[in-house]
C-alpha positions as CSV (number, residue, x, y, z in Angstrom):
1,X,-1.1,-16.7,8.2
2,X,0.5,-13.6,8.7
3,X,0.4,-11.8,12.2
4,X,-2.8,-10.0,13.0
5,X,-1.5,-6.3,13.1
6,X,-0.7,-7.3,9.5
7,X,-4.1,-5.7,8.6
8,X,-3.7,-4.2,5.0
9,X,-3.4,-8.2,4.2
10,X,-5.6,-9.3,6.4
11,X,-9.1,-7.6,4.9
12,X,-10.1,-5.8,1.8
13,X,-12.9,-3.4,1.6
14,X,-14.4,-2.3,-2.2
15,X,-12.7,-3.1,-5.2
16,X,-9.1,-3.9,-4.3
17,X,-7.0,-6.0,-6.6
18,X,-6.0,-10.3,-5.5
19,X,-3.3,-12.1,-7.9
20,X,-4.5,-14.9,-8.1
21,X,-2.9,-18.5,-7.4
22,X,-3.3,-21.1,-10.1
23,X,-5.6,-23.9,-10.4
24,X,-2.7,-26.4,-10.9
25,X,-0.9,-25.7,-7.8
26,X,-3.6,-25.6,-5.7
27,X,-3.8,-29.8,-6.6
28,X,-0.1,-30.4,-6.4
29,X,0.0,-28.3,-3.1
30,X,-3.3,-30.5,-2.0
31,X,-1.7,-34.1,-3.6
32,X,0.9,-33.6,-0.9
33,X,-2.0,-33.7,2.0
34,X,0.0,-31.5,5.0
35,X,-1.5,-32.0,8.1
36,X,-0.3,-28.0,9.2
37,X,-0.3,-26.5,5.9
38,X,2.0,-22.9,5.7
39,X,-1.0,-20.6,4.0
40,X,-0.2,-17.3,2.0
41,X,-1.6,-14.6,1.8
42,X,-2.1,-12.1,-1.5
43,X,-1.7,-9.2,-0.6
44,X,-3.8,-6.5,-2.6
45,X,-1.8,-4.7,-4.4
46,X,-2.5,-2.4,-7.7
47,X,-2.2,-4.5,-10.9
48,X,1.1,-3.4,-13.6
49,X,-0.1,-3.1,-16.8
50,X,1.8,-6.7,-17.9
51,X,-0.3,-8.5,-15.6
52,X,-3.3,-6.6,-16.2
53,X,-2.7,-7.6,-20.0
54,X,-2.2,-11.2,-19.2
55,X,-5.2,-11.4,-17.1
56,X,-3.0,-12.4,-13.9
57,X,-5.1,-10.2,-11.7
58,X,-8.6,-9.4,-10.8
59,X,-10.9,-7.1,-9.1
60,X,-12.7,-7.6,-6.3
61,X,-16.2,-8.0,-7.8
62,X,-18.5,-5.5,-6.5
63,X,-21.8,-7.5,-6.4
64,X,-22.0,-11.3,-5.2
65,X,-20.9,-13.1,-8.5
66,X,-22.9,-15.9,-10.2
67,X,-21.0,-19.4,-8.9
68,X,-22.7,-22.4,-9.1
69,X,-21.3,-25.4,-7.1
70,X,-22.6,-28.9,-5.8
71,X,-23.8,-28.9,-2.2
72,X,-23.2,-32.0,-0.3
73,X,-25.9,-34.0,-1.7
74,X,-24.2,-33.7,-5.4
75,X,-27.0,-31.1,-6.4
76,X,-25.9,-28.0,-8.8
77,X,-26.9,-24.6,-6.4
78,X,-26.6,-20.7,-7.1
79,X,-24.7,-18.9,-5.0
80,X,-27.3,-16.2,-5.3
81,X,-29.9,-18.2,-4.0
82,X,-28.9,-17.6,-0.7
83,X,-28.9,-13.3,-1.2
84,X,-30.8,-11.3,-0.8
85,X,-30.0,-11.1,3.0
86,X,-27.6,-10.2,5.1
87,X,-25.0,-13.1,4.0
88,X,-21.5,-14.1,4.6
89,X,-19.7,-16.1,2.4
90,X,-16.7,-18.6,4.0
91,X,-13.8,-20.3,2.0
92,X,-12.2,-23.1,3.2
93,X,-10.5,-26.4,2.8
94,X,-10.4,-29.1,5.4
95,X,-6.4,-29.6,5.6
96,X,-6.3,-25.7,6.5
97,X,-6.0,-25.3,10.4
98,X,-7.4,-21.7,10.6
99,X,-10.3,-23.0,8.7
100,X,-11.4,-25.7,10.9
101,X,-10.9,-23.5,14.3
102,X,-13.5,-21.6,12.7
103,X,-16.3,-23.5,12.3
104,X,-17.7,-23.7,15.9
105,X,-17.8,-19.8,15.7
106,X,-19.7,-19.8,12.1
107,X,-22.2,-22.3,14.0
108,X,-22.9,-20.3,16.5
109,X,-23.1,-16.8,15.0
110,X,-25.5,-18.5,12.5
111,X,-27.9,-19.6,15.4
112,X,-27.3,-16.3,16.7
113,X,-28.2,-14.1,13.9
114,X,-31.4,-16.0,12.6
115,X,-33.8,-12.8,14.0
116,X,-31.1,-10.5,11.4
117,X,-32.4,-13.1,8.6
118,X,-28.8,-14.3,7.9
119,X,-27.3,-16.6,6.5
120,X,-23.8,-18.3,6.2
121,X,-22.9,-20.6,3.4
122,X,-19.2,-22.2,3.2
123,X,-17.3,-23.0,0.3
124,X,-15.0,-25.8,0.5
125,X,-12.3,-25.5,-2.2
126,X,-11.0,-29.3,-1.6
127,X,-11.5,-33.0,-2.4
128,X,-15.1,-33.4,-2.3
129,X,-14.6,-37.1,-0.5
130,X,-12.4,-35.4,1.9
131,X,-15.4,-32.8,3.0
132,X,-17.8,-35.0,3.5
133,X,-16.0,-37.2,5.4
134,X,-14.4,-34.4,7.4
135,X,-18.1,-32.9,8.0
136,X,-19.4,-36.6,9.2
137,X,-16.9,-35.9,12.7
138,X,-17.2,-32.0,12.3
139,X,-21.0,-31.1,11.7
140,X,-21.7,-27.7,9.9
141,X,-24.7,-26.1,11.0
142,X,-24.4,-24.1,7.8
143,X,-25.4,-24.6,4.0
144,X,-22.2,-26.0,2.4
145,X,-21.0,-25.7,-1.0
146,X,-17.9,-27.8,-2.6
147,X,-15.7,-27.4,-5.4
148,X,-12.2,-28.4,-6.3
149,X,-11.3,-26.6,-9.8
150,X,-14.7,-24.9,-10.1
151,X,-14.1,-24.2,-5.9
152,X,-11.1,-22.5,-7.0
153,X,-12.5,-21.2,-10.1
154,X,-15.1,-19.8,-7.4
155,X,-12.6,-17.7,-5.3
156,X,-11.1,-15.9,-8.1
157,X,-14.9,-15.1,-9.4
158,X,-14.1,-13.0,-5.6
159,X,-10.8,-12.0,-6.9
160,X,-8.8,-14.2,-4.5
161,X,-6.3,-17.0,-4.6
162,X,-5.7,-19.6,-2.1
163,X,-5.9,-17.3,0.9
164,X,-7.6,-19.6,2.6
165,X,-9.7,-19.0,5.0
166,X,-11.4,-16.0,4.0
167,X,-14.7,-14.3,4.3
168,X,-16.9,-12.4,2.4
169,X,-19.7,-10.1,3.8
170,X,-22.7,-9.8,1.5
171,X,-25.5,-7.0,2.0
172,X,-29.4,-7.6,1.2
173,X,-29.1,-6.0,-2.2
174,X,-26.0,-8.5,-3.2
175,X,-23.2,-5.8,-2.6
176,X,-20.0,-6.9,-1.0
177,X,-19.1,-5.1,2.3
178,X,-15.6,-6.5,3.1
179,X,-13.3,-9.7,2.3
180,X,-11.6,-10.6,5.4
181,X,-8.6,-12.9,4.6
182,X,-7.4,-15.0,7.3
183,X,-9.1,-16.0,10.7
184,X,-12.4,-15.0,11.5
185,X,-13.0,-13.7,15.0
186,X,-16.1,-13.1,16.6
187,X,-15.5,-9.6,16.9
188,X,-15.5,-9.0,13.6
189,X,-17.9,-11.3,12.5
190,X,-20.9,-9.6,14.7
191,X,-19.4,-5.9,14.2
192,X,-19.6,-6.9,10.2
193,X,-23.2,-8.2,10.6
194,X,-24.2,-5.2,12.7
195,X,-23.5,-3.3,9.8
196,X,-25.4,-5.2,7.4
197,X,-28.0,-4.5,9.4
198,X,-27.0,-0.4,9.9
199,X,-27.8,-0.9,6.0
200,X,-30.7,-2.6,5.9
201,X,-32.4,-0.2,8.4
202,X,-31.0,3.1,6.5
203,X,-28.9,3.7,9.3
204,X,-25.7,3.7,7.4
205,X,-25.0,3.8,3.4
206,X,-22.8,0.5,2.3
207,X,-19.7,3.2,2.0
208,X,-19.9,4.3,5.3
209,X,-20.4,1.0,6.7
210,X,-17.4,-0.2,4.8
211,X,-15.6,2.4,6.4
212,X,-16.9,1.7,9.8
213,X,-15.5,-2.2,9.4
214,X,-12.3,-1.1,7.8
215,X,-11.5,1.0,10.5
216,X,-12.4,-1.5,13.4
217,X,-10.8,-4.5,11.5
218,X,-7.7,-2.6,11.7
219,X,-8.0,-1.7,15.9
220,X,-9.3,-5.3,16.1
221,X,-6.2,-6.9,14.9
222,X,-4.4,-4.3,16.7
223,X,-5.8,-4.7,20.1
224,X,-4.9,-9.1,19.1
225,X,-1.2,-7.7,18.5
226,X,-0.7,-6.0,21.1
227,X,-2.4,-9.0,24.0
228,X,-0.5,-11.6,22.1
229,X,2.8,-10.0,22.3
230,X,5.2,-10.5,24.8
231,X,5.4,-7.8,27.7
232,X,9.0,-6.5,28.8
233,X,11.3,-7.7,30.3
234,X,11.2,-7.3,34.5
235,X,13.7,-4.8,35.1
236,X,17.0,-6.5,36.7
């Protein structure tokens, strides 16, 4: 992933445009099975007219889109059956380091937020033998979605690619908040649901708490860049 001061590519907030990575590479890239995958980013960018024309790029949808995957017993489930709620929504693939340091931290702000009435639901865009056998050592304590084309097909119903991991943040009406692409930290994982909440309660309006997140992604990743930079040098 790119470095976290990198923050224009690192989160989106309202209807910021993804191009969008093929289905077919996503299997070639995936035949190849890296242990330490190199992830890209897509950067949001505007769209030029040629791609808009050849449907190359896509908008960040502005309500939680109608997906339907399997879940891990095999059984067909809406997306939207788990809005209405404060809800984040977690892509990911099990040969995608960033992806598995997150877990532990989705598990534990999921017991954490219960009283908030959220939920977390992950989206594994991989293999579907591979998941389960991955989640038999590495336990989610979170509903779990999988899909390999119709996973992928899934993430550009977000308007992304293969930026894997990312999150979405979902309010109770089924309006998006914020996409954050890359790494989840717990940071920005409570401040985002904190906001849900500021909705919920009429505290904030969904543009002003995607402003609020916006503005502390960015001093987030930031304050990460500047304590995981070298300091000087000691003077000779």
């Amino acid at each position: 992933m790119s470095q976290p001061g990198s923050s224009a590519a690192r989160y989106i907030v309202g209807p910021l445009v993804i191009l969008l990575a093929g289905a077919g590479g996503f299997f070639i890239y995936k035949s190849m099975r890296p242990e330490t995958p190199v992830l890209t980013e897509a950067p949001p960018s505007s769209p030029t007219p040629a791609e808009e024309s050849a449907g190359l790029a896509k908008k960040v949808p502005d309500t939680l889109p109608d997906i339907t995957l399997a879940d891990v017993t095999g059984k067909p489930t809406r997306l939207a059956s788990f809005g209405g709620r404060p809800l984040m929504v977690n892509f990911w693939a099990t040969w995608c380091a960033p992806c598995r340091r997150e877990i532990p931290l989705l598990n534990k702000i999921r017991a954490e937020r219960k009283a908030q009435n959220a939920e977390i639901v992950g989206i594994a865009v991989d293999f579907r033998e591979d998941v389960l056998k991955f989640t038999q050592k590495v336990p989610l304590h979170y509903p779990l979605l999988i899909g390999e084309e119709d996973g992928l097909a899934a993430a550009e119903a977000f308007g992304m690619g293969m930026a894997f991991p990312f999150s979405i943040f979902v309010d109770s009406q089924n309006r998006l908040l914020t996409i954050k692409i890359g790494e989840l930290h717990e940071d920005e994982a409570n401040f985002a649901f904190d906001r849900l909440r500021d909705i919920d309660n009429g505290v904030l309006s969904r543009e002003q708490a995607q402003a609020a997140v916006a503005a502390a992604f960015q001093e987030m990743a930031a304050a990460r860049a500047r304590s995981e930079s070298p300091g000087p040098p000691p003077a000779s």
